[in-house]
Structures are given as structure tokens and as C-alpha cells.
C-alpha positions in Angstrom: -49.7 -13.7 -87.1 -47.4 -16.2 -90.0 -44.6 -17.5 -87.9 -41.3 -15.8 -89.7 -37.4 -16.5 -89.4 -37.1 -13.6 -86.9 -39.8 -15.7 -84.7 -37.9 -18.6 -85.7 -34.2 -17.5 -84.5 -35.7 -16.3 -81.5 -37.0 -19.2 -80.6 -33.7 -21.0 -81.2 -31.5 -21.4 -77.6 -34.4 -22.4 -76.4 -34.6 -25.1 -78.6 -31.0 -26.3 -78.8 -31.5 -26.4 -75.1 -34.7 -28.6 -75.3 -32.6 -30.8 -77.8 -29.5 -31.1 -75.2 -31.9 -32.1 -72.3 -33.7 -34.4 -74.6 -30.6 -36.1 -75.5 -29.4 -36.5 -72.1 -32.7 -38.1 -70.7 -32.5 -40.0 -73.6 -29.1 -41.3 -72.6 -30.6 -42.1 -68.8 -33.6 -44.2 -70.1 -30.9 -46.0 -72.0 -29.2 -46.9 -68.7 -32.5 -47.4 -66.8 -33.1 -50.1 -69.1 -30.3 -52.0 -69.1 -30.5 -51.8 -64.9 -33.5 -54.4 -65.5 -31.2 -57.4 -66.3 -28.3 -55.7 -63.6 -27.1 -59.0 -61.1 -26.5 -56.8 -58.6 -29.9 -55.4 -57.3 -28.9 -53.4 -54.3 -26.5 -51.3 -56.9 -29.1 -51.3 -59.6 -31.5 -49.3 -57.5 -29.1 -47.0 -55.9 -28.1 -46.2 -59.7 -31.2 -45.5 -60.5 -31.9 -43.1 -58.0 -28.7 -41.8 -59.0 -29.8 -41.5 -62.2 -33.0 -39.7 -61.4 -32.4 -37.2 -58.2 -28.4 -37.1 -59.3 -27.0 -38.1 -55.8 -28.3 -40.5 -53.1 -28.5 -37.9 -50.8 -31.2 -36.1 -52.9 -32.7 -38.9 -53.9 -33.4 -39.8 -49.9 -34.3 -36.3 -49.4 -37.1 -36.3 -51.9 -38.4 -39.9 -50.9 -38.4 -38.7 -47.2 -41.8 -36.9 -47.3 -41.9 -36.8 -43.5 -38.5 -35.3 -43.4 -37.8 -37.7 -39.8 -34.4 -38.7 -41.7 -36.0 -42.5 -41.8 -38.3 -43.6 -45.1 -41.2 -45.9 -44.0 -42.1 -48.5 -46.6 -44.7 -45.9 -47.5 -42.5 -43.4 -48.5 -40.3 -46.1 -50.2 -42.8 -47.0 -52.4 -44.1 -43.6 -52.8 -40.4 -41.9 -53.7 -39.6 -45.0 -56.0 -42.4 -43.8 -57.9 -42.2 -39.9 -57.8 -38.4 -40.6 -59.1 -39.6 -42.9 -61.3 -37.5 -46.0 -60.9 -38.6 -48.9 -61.6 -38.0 -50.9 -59.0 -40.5 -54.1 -59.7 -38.5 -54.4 -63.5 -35.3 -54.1 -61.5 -35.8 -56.7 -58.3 -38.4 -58.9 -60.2 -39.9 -58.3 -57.0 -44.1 -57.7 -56.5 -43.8 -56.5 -52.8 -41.8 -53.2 -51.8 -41.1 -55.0 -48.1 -38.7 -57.5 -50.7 -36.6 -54.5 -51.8 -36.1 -53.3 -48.1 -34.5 -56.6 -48.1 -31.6 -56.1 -50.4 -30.5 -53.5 -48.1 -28.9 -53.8 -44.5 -31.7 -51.5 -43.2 -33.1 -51.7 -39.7 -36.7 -52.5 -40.4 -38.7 -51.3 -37.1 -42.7 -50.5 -36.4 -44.5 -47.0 -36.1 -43.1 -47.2 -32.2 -39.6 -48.2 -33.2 -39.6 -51.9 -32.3 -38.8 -55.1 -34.6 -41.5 -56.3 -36.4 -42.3 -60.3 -35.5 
């Protein structure tokens, strides 16, 4: 079947609505790039979680695989990536253990004890 106006008016809020959301991720890739040259790194990655899961609290709840309320390095990595931020372009950093750093986090083993 020839694709006619009636197919094409149909098709149409879908479409406008397509457009809108295209637009607005459009508008947070704009912002994700111009995190990469932010001088505040800590506040660059919390935007762009922002940015990407809408709060912090979602955000923590999708990067929080093992839903213990407590992201190993593991899940860090892991959630940075599902959300898709950046995180290497952001820090100029090449190990996730360096990002943990820019936060005042409690970094503890498997068992709960200080790493040496």
C-alpha cells in the first residue's frame, strides 16, 4: 500500500513528539559537552547524572545494581556507562578509583575495612 496524507496526519503527534524529545536530547548533549572543559569536576559529574537519570537520587538508584544502598567501584564504572556519562572526557582521568577521589566517599573493601 502508497503511503497517503491520511497515513501521513496519522502519523503526525507521534512525530511532533519524536521532534520535541529530539530537541531536548539535543539540548543535553550540548551541555554534556561543554561539562568536558567544567573546573569543577565533582559538579560536572553530578550534572551529568543529572542530566541523564534527571535527579541524583535516580541516578544512584540505577548505578546501584546490587541495591545494598553503597556503589562498589564496579557498579561505578558500570552505572557511569549505562547512563552514559562520560566520565574519562570529564576528569581527564584513565582509572575509575581517581573519580572516587573527587568525592568525600568512604572507600572500604568487600568486608567493610579501609583499603591499605
Amino acid at each position: 500500500e502508497i503511503m497517503n496524507f491520511q497515513h501521513l496526519v496519522k502519523g503526525a503527534p507521534q512525530i511532533s513528539a519524536f521532534l520535541a524529545l529530539s530537541s531536548e536530547e539535543a539540548q543535553v548533549e550540548e551541555r554534556m559537552k561543554q561539562l568536558y572543559s567544567a573546573a569543577d569536576k565533582p559538579g560536572a559529574i553530578r550534572e551529568a547524572l543529572r542530566l541523564r537519570a534527571g535527579t541524583l537520587n535516580e541516578a544512584f538508584r540505577i548505578m546501584d545494581a546490587s541495591k545494598n544502598k553503597s556503589l562498589s567501584m564496579a557498579e561505578l564504572e558500570e552505572g557511569l556507562r549505562k547512563l552514559r556519562v562520560d566520565w574519562q572526557a570529564i576528569t581527564g582521568f584513565t582509572r575509575i578509583r581517581d573519580v572516587l577521589g573527587l568525592f568525600d566517599v568512604a572507600v572500604t573493601t568487600k568486608d567493610g575495612r579501609k583499603p591499605r
